[in-house]
Backbone as JSON Lines, residues from 0, in Angstrom:
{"i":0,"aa":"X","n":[1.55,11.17,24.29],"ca":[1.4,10.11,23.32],"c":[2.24,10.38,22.07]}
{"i":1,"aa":"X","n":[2.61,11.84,21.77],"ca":[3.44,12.12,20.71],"c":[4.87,11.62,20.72]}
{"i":2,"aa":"X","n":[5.11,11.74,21.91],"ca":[6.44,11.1,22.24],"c":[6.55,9.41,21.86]}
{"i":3,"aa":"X","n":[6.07,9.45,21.52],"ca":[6.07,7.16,21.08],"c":[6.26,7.64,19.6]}
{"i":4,"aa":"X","n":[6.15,8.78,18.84],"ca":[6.64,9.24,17.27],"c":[8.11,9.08,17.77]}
{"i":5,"aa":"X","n":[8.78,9.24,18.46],"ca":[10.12,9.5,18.28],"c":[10.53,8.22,18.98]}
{"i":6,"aa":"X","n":[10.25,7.87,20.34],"ca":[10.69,6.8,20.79],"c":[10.56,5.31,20.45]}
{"i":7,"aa":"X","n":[9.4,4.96,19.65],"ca":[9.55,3.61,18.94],"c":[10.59,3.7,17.5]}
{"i":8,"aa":"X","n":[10.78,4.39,17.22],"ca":[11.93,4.57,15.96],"c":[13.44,4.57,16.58]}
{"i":9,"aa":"X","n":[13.25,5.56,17.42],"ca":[15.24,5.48,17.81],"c":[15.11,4.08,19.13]}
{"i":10,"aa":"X","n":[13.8,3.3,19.52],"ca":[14.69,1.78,20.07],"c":[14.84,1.04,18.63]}
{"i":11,"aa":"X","n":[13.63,0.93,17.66],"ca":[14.12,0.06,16.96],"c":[15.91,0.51,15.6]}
{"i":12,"aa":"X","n":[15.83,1.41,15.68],"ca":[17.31,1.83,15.63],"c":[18.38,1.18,16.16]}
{"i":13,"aa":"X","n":[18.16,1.53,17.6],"ca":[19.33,1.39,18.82],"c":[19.04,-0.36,18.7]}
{"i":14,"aa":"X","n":[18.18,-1.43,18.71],"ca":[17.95,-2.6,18.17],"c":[19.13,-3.23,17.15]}
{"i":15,"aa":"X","n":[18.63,-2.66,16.0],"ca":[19.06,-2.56,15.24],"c":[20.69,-2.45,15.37]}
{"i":16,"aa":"X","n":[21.42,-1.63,15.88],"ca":[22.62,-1.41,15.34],"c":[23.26,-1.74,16.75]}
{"i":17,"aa":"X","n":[22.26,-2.45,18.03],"ca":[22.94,-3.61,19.04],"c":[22.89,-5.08,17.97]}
{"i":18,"aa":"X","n":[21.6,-5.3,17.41],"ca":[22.71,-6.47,16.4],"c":[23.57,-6.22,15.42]}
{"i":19,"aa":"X","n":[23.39,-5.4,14.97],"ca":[24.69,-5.44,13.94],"c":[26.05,-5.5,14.5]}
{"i":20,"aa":"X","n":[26.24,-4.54,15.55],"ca":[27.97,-4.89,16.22],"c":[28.0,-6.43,16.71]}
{"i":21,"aa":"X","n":[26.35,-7.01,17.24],"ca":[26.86,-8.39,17.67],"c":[27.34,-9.27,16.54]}
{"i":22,"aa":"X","n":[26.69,-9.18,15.27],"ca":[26.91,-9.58,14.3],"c":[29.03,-9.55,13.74]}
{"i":23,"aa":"X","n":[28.7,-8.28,13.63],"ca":[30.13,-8.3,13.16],"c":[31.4,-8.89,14.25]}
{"i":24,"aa":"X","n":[30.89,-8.87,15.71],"ca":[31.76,-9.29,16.4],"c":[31.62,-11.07,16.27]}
{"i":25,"aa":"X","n":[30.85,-11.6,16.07],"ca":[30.21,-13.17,15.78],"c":[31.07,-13.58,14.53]}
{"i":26,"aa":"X","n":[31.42,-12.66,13.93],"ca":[32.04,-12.4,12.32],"c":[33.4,-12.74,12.42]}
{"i":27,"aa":"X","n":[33.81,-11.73,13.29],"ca":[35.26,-11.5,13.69],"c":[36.13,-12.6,14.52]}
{"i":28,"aa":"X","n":[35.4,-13.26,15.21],"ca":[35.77,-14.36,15.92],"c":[36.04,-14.62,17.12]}
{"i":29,"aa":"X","n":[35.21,-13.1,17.69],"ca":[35.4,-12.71,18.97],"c":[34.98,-13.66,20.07]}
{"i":30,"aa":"X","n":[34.21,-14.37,19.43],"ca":[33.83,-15.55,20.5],"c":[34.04,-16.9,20.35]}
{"i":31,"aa":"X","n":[35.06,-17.14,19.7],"ca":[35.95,-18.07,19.5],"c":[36.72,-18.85,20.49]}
{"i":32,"aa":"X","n":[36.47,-20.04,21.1],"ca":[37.07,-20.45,22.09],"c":[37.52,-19.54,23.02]}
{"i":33,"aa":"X","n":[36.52,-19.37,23.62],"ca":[36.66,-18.44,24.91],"c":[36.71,-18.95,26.32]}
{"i":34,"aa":"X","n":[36.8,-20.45,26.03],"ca":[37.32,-21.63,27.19],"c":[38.71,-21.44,27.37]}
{"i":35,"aa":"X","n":[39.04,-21.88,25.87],"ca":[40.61,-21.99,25.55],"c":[41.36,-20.37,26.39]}
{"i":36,"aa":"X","n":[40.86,-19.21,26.09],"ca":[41.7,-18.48,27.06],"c":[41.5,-18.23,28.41]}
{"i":37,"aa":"X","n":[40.6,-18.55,29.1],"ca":[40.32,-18.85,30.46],"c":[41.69,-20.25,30.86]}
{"i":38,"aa":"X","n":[41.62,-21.33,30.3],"ca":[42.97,-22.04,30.81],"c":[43.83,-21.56,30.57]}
{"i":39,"aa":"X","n":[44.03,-21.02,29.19],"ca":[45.38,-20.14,29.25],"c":[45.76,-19.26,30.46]}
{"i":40,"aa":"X","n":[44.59,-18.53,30.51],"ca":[45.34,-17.38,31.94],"c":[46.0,-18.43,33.33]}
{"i":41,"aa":"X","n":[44.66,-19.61,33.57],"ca":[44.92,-20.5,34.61],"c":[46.48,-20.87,34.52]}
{"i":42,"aa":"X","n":[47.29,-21.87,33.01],"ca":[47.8,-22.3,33.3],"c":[48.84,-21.68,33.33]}
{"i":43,"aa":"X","n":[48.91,-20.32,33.09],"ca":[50.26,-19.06,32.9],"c":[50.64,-18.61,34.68]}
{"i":44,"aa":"X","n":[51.61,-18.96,34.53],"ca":[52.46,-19.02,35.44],"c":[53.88,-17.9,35.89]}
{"i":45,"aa":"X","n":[53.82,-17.35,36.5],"ca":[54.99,-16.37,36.78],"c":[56.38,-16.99,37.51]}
{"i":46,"aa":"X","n":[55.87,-17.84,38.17],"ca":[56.71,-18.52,38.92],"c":[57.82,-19.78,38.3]}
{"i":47,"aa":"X","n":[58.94,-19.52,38.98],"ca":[60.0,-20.7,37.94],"c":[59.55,-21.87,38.43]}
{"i":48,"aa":"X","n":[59.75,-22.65,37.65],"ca":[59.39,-24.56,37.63],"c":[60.02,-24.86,38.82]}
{"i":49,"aa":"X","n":[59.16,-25.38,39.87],"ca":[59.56,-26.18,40.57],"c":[59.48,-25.31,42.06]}
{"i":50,"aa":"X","n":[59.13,-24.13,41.88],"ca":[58.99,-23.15,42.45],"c":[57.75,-23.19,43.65]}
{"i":51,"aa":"X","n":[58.06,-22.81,45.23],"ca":[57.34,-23.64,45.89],"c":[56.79,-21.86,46.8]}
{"i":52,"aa":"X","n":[55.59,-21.94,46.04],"ca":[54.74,-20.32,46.87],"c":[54.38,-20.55,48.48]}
{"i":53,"aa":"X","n":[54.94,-19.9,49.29],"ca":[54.72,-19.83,50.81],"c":[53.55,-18.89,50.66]}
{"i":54,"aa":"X","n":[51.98,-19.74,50.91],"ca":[51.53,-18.59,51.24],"c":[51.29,-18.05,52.59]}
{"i":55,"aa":"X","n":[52.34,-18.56,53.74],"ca":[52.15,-17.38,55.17],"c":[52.98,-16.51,54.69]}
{"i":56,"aa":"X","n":[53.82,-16.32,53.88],"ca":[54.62,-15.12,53.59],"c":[53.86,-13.95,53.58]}
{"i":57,"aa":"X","n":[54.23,-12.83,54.71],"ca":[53.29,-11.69,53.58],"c":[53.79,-10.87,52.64]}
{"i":58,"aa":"X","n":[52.73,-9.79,52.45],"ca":[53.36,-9.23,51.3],"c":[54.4,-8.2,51.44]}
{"i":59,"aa":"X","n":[55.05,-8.07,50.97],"ca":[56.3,-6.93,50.82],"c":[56.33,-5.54,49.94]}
{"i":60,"aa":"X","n":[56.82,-4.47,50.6],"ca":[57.09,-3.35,49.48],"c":[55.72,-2.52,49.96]}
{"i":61,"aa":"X","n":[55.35,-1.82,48.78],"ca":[53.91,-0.89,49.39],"c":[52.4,-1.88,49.18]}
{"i":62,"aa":"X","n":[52.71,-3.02,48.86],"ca":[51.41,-3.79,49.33],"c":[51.6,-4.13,50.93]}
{"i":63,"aa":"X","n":[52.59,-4.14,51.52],"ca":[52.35,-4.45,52.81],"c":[52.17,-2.95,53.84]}
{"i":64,"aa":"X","n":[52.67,-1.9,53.08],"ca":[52.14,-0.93,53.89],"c":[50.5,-0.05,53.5]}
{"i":65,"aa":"X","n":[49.98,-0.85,52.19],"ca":[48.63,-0.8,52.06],"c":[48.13,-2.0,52.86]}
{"i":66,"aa":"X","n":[48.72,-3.29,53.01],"ca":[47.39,-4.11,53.44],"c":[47.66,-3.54,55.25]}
{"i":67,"aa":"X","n":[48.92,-2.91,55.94],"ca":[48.93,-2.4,57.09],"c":[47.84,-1.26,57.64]}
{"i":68,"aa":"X","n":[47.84,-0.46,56.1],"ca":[47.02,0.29,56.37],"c":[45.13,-0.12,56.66]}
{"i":69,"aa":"X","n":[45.34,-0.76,56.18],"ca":[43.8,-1.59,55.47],"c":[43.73,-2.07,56.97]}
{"i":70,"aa":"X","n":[44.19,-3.01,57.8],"ca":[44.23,-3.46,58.81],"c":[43.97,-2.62,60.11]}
{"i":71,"aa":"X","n":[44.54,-1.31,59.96],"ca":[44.67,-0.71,61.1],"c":[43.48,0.14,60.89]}
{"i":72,"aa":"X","n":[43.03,0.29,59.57],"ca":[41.55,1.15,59.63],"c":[40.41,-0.06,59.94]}
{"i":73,"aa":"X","n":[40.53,-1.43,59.39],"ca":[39.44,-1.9,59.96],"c":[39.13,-2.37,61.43]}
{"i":74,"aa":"X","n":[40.65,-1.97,62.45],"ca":[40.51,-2.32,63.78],"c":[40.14,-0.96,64.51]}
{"i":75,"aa":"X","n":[39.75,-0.1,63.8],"ca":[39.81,1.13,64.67],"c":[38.47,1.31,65.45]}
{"i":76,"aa":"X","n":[38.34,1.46,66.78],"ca":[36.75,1.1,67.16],"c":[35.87,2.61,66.46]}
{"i":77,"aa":"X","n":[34.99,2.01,66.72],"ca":[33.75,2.69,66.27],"c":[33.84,4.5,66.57]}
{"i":78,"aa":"X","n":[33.65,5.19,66.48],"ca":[33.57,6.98,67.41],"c":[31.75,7.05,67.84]}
């Protein structure tokens, strides 16, 4: 029961100084149109205008000898 001397003080502490960072981040503007960069990522684009993605292409370089690998371990039968 002695132990509730120490443990109701350091939650309302740890309380405590979980709102204050929420605070200062609420402050800061951290949650400021946080729609607006979700479309941003959507509408950001790597590809040149007009640019037409094959996706049966596969992949090339060491993603295709990771997704080879990936493939040939998930066909391997059982031991």
């Amino acid at each position: 029961m002695d132990i509730l001397y120490l443990l109701v003080p350091m939650s309302v502490f740890a309380m405590l100084g979980i709102l204050g960072v929420f605070a200062w981040a609420l402050r800061a503007g951290q949650f400021d149109e946080i729609d607006a960069v979700g479309q941003q990522i959507l509408a950001a684009s790597d590809a040149a205008p007009g640019a037409v993605l094959d996706p049966d292409q596969g992949p090339t370089g060491q993603a295709a000898e990771e997704s080879e690998a990936t493939s040939r371990h998930r066909h391997r039968s059982p031991s």
